[in-house]
C-alpha positions in Angstrom: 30.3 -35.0 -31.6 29.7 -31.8 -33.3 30.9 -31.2 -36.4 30.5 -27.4 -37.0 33.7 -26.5 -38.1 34.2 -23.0 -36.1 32.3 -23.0 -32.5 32.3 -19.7 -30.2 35.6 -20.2 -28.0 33.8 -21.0 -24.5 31.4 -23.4 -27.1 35.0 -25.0 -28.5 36.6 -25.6 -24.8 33.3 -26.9 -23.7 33.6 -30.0 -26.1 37.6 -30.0 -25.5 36.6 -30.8 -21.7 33.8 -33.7 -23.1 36.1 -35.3 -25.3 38.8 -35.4 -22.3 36.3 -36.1 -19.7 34.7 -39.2 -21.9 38.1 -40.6 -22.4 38.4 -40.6 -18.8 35.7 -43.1 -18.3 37.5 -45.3 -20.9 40.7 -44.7 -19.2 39.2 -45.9 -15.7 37.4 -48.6 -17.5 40.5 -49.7 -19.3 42.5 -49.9 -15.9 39.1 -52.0 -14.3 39.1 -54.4 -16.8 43.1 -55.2 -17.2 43.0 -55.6 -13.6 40.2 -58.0 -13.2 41.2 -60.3 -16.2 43.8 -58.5 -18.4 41.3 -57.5 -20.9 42.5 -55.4 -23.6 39.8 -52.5 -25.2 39.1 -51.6 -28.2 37.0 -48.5 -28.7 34.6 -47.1 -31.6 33.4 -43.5 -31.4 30.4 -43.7 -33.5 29.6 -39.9 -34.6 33.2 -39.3 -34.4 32.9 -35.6 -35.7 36.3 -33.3 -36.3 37.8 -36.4 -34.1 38.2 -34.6 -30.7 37.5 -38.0 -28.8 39.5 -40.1 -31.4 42.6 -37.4 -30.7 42.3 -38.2 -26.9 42.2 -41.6 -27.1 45.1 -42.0 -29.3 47.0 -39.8 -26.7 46.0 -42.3 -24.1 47.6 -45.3 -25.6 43.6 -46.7 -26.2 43.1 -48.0 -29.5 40.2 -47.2 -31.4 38.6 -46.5 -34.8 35.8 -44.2 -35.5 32.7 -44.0 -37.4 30.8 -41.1 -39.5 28.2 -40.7 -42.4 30.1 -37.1 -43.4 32.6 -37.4 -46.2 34.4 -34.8 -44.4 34.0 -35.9 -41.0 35.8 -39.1 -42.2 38.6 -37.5 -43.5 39.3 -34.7 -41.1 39.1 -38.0 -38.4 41.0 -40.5 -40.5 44.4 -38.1 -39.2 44.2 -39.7 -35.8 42.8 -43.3 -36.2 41.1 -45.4 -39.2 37.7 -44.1 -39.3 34.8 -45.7 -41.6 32.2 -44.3 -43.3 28.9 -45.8 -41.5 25.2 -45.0 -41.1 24.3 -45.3 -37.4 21.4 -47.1 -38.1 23.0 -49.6 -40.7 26.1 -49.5 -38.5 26.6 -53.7 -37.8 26.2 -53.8 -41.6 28.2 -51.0 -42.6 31.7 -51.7 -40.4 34.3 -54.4 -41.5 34.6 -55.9 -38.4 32.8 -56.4 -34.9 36.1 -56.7 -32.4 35.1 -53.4 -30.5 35.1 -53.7 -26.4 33.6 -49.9 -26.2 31.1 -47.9 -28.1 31.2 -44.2 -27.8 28.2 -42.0 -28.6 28.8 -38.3 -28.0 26.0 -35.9 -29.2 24.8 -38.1 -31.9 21.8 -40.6 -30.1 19.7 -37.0 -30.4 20.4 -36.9 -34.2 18.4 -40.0 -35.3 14.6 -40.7 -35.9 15.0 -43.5 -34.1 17.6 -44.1 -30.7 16.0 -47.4 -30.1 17.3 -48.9 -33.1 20.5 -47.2 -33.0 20.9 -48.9 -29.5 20.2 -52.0 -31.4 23.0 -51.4 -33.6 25.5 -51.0 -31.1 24.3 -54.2 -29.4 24.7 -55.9 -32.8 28.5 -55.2 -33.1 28.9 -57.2 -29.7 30.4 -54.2 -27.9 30.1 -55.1 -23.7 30.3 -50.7 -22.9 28.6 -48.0 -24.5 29.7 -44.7 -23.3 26.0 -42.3 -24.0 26.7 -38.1 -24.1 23.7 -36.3 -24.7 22.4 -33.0 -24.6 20.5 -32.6 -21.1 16.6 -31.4 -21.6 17.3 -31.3 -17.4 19.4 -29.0 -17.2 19.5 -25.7 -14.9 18.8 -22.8 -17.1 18.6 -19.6 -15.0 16.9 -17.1 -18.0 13.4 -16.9 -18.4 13.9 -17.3 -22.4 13.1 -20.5 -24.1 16.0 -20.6 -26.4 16.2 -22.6 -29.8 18.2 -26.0 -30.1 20.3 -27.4 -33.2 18.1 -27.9 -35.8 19.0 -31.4 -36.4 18.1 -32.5 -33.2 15.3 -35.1 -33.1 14.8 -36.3 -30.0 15.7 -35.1 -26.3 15.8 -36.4 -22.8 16.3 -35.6 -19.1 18.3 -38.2 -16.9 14.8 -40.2 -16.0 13.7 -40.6 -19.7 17.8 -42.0 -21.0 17.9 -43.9 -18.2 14.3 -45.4 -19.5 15.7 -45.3 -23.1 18.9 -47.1 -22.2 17.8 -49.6 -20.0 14.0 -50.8 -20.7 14.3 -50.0 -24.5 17.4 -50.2 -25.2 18.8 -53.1 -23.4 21.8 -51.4 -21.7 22.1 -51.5 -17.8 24.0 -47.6 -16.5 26.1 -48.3 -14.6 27.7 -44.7 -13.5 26.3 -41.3 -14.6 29.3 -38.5 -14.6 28.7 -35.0 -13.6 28.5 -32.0 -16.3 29.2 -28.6 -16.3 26.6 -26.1 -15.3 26.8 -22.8 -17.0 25.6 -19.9 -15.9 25.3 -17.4 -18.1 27.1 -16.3 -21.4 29.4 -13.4 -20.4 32.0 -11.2 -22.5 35.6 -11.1 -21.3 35.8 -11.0 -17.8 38.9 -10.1 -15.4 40.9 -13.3 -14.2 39.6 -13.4 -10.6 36.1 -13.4 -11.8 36.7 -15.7 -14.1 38.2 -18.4 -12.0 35.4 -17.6 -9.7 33.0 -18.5 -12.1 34.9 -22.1 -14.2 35.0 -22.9 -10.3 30.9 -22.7 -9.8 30.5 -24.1 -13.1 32.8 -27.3 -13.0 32.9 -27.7 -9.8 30.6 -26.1 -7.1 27.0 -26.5 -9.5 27.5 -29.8 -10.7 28.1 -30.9 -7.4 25.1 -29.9 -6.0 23.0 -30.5 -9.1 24.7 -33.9 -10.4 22.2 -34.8 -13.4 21.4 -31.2 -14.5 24.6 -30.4 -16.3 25.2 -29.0 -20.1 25.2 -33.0 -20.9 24.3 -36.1 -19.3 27.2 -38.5 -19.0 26.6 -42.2 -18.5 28.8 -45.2 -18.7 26.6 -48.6 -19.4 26.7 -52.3 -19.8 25.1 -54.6 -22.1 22.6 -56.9 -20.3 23.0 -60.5 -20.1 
């Protein structure tokens, strides 16, 4: 997750509603697995940022640890679950111990020279899930501009080229892609009505119509066998 420490306010919500909507899958997978053979989880959100997701799992009852290369990231985390100081692409090497069910990677896979050995690393640590957020290069823009990305982005894909990253690369089988928001526009302060009118088209209406060209694509996946 992002780490900047102030975002513009529709920029902050936006990653609220990520963190929520990722713990969501966990919560559903959670509820999956404990029915099917009492499975507990365990979770790691590698990337864990500011420790938005880490916040929201702990509110869920889902216990988890988290995982950063910033000295600050760690501590700012550390408040709402033990978080370890990790390189993603030494990560089996770098955590204590290898007893996680999920992986979480939330705007982080775009970060590193190399995804397919950061993929590796997660298989390493014997996780079954990996939960993959990522910025979408697919997504609907409706300006003419061609705007300017984070600077520490390396790499970038739309939903054809993750799935192809995830699955022939990195030896992860999707199994669900979950819908983003579609924005719109940037607009200054707008009366209520409109307003409604336009978090409707955006969380709702768009991504219903345009399922893998959202803000971020979403994907829950499985280790293959």
């Amino acid at each position: 997750m992002h780490i900047r420490q102030s975002r513009p306010e529709r920029d902050q919500r936006y990653y609220q509603e990520l963190a929520a909507g990722l713990v969501e899958i966990v919560v559903d997978l959670r509820s999956k697995l404990e029915e099917e053979n009492a499975q507990k989880i365990k979770v790691l959100d590698v990337g864990c940022g500011k420790g938005e997701v880490l916040r929201e799992l702990v509110e869920n009852g889902i216990d988890c640890a988290g995982a950063d290369i910033d000295d600050e990231c760690v501590r700012t985390s550390s408040r709402f679950a033990p978080v370890y100081k990790a390189n993603f692409m030494t990560l089996a090497e770098d955590l204590p111990n290898h007893d996680f069910t999920v992986v979480i990677a939330s705007h982080v896979l775009e970060h590193v020279d190399t995804p397919k050995e950061a993929l590796h690393q997660i298989a390493r640590i014997g996780a079954e899930y990996l939960i993959v957020a990522v910025p979408n290069l697919g997504r609907i823009s409706f300006t003419s501009k061609v705007p300017l990305v984070n600077r520490g982005h390396q790499m970038g894909w739309n939903a054809p080229h993750l799935r192809t990253l995830l699955e022939v690369q990195g030896g992860f089988e999707v199994l669900e892609w979950r819908r983003d928001q579609v924005f719109i526009g940037k607009f200054g302060s707008l009366p209520a009505p409109l307003s409604a009118i336009t978090r409707f088209i955006e969380t709702k209406l768009l991504p219903a119509v345009f399922p893998t060209q959202g803000n971020s694509l979403i994907c829950l996946c499985k280790t293959k066998s």
